[in-house]
N, C-alpha and C positions, 0 to 999 in steps of 0.2 A: 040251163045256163051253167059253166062252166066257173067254181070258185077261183078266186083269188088261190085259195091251197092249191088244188088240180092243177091249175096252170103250174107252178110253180115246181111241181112235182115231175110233171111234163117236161117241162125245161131240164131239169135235174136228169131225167132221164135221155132225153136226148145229146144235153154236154154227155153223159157217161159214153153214151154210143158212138159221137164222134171222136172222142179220146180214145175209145180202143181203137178205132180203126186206122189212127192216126201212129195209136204205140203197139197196135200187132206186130207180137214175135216175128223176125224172121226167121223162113224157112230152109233147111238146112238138107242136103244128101248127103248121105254117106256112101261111101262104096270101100267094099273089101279089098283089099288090096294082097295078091299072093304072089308072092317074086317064085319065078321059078329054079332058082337056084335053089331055095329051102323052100318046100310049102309048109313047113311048120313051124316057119319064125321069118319074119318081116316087120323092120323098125323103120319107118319114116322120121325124118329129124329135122329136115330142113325144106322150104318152098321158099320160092322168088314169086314177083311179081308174077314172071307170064305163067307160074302156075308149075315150073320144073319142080321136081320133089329129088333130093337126096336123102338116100340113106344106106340099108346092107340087109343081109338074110345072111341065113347064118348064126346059130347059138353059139359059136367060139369055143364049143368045146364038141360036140358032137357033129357038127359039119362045120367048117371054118367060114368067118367072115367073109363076105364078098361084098364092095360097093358097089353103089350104081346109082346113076338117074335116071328118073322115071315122068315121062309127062302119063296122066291117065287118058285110059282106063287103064293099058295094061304095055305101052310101050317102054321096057326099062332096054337102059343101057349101061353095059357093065364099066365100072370105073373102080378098077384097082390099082395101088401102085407099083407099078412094076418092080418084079422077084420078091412080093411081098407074103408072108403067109396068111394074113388078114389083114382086111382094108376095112375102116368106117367113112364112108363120106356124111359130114355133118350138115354143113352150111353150104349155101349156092349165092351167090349175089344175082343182079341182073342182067348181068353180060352170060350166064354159066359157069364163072369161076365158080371151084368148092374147093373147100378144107376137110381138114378131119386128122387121122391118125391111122395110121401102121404099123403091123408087128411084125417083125424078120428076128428071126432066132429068140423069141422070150423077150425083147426090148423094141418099146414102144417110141414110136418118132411118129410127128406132127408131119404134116404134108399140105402144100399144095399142089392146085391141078388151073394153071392161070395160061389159058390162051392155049391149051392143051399141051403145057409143058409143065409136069412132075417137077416138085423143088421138097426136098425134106427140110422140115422145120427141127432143130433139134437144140432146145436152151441147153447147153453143157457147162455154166456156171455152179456155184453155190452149192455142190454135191446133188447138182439135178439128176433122177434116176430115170426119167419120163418126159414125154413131153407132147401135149394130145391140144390139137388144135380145135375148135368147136362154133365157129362162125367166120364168116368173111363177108363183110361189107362192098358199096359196090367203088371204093379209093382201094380194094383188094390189101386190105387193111385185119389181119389175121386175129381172131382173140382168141384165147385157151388159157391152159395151164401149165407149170413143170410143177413136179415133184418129188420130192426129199427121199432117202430110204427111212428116215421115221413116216412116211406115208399123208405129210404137211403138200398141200397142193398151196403152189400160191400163181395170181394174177398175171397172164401176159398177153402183149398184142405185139405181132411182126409186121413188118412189111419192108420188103423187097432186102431181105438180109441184115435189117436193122429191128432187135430186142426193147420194148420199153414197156412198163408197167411196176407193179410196186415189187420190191426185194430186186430190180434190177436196177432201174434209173430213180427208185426212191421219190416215184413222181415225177418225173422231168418237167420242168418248167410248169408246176401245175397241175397236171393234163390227167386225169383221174380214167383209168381204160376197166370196162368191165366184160364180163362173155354170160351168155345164158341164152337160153331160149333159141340157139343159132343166131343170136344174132349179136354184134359188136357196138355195144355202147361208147361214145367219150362223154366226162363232163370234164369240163372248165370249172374256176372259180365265177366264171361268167354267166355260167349255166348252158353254154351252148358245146 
C-alpha cells in the first residue's frame, strides 16, 4: 500500500516532469558565417523578418569595408554606396530597405538604400562632424547619430529629407526617437 507521503511525492515529481517539458530551452543553430570579401572579418548587424541579414567584412584598416546582404547560408550580395571607399550596411526593414554609413575621402555620411535608390543622410547643423545612420524601420524612418568635433554623438531619425530628434527639433511635439540594436524606437508621452 502506497502512503499518503509517496503519493504525494509522486505527484511532486510528476508536476516537476511536466514543467520541464513544458519550459524546455529552445534549440538554437548556429552557423558560421564567412563573407568572401574578407574571410577574416565578418559583422552581421541587422536581420528582418524574412531572415535578410545586413552587415560588411572588412576591418577598415587592412582591407576596406564592403556592405552587403546576406540571406543564409551563404548567398550575400554586395551593397555599397556608390564611389564610396567604405560601406557599412546596418539595418534592413521588411521591404529590404537598409541604412547605415559611408566614408569617401576621411568623412563619414549616413545613407540610404530605399527601393534601390542611394540617398546620403548628412545632418550639417550644430558643428556636425559625422553622421552614421544605424537602423530603419519598416515607415523607412532612419535612426542614428551626428557628431560634434569634441567627439559628443547625439540622437537622430530621418526620413524622406526631414531631421528630428533631440539637439535638432528639441523633441518635436513630444515624440522621444531612439536607435540601438538596428532597430528605431519612438516613444510618445502616450507611450506608443
Amino acid at each position: 500500500m502506497v502512503s499518503r507521503f509517496q503519493r504525494a511525492w509522486l505527484g511532486v515529481i510528476l508536476c516537476l516532469a511536466m514543467v520541464s517539458v513544458v519550459w524546455a530551452a529552445p534549440t538554437y543553430n548556429f552557423t558560421t558565417v564567412i563573407s568572401p570579401g574578407d574571410p577574416a572579418f565578418t559583422q552581421l548587424l541587422g536581420i528582418n523578418n524574412s531572415g535578410t541579414i545586413a552587415g560588411y567584412s572588412g576591418d577598415g584598416t587592412m582591407v576596406p569595408n564592403k556592405g552587403f546582404t546576406l540571406v543564409l547560408p551563404s548567398s550575400f550580395t554586395a551593397e555599397n554606396f556608390p564611389g564610396s571607399d567604405q560601406t557599412q550596411v546596418i539595418g534592413i526593414n521588411a521591404a529590404g530597405d537598409t541604412a547605415g554609413f559611408y566614408i569617401t575621402g576621411g568623412v563619414t555620411h549616413g545613407f540610404t538604400n530605399i527601393g534601390g535608390t542611394f540617398a546620403t543622410v548628412d545632418f550639417t547643423m550644430f558643428g556636425s562632424v559625422l553622421t552614421q545612420l544605424l537602423g530603419i524601420n519598416n515607415n523607412n524612418e532612419a535612426a542614428g547619430y551626428w557628431q560634434n568635433a569634441g567627439g559628443t554623438q547625439f540622437p537622430i531619425t530621418w526620413k524622406g529629407g526631414t531631421f528630428t530628434g533631440e539637439h535638432y527639433s528639441m523633441f518635436n511635439e513630444g515624440v522621444h526617437v531612439f536607435a540601438g540594436m538596428g532597430r528605431a524606437f519612438r516613444r510618445t508621452p502616450w507611450g506608443c
